[in-house]
C-alpha positions in Angstrom: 0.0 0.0 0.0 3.1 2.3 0.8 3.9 1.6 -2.7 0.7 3.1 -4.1 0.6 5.9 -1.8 4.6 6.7 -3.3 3.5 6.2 -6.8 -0.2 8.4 -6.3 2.4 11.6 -4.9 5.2 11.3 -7.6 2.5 11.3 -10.2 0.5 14.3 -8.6 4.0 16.2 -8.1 5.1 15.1 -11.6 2.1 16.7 -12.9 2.3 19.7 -11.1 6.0 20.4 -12.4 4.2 19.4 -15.8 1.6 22.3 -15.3 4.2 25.0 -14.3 6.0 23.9 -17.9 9.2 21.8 -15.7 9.3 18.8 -18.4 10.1 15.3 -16.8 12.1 13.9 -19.6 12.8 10.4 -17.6 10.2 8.2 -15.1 10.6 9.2 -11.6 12.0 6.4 -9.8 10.4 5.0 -6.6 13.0 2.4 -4.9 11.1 -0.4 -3.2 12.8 -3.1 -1.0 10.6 -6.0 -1.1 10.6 -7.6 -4.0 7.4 -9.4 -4.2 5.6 -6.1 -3.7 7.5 -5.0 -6.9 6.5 -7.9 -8.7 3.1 -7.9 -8.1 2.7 -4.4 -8.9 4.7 -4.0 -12.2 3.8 -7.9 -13.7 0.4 -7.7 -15.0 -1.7 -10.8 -14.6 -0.1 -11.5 -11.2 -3.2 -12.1 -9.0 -3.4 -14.6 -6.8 -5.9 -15.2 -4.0 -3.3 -13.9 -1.4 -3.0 -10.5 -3.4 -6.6 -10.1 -5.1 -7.5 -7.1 -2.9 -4.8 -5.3 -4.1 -4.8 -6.1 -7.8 -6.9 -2.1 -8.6 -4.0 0.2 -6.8 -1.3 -2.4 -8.6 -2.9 -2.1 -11.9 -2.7 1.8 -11.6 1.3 1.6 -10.6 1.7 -1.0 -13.5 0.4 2.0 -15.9 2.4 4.3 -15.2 5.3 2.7 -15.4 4.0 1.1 -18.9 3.3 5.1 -19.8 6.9 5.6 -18.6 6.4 8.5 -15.5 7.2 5.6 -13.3 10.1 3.0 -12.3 10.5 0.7 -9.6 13.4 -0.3 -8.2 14.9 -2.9 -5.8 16.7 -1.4 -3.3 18.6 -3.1 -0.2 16.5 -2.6 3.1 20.1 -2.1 4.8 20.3 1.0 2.2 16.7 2.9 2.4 17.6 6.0 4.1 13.4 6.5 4.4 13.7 3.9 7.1 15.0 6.4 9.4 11.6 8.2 9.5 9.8 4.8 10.1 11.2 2.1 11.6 13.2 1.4 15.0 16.7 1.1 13.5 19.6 -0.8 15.4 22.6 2.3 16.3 25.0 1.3 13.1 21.6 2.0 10.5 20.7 4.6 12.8 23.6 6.3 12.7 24.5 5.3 8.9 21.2 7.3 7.9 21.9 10.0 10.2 25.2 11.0 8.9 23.5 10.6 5.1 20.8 13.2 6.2 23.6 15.4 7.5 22.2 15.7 11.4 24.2 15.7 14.1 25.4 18.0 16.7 27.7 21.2 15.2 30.9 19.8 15.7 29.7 16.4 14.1 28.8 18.2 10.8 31.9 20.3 10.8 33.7 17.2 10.7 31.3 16.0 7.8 32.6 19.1 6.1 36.1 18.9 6.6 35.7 15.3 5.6 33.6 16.4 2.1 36.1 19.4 1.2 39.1 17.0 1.8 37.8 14.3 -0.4 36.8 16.9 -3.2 40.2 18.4 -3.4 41.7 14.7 -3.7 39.1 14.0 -6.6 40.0 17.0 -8.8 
């Protein structure tokens, strides 16, 4: 259902860029880490009496990614930073997906910085 609710608001706020004349040139891409959920919503003709009831909201996400404003992607549970927001992490995710979302205390972010400017200079 959270995968319907995801597709529902990147459709609306597709279509809102849309209507302010902000082309989407490539589907937006929602990133999904069970896989059966992402198989029964983008293989048509998957029902099965387990998933029956959900066969109308998976039908609409298999449109849109048939009509191309949508992709769904597999994505490592130990790698969706949303999880954060949602779920009781253990401290190594917790903190992970903290430093990704850039929160800490001020001297944890200057670090972050430091770290960042370092790495740039070494790149170039």
């Amino acid at each position: 259902m959270a995968l319907t609710s995801a597709t529902k608001e990147a459709v609306w706020f597709r279509r809102l860029l849309n209507s302010v004349r902000i082309r989407q040139t490539s589907p937006t891409t929602i990133y999904e880490d069970n896989q059966s959920t992402i198989d029964n919503a983008t293989v048509s003709d998957r029902v099965t009496p387990r998933n029956k009831h959900f066969h109308i909201s998976h039908k609409y996400i298999q449109d849109m990614v048939k009509t191309g404003e949508l992709q769904v992607t597999k994505l490592d549970t130990k790698e969706m930073l949303a999880d954060i927001l949602t779920k009781p992490l253990g401290p190594t995710l917790f903190h992970k997906f903290r430093k990704q979302l850039r929160v800490g205390t001020i001297e944890e972010l200057k670090r972050l910085d430091a770290v960042d400017s370092s790495t740039a200079k070494e790149e170039k």
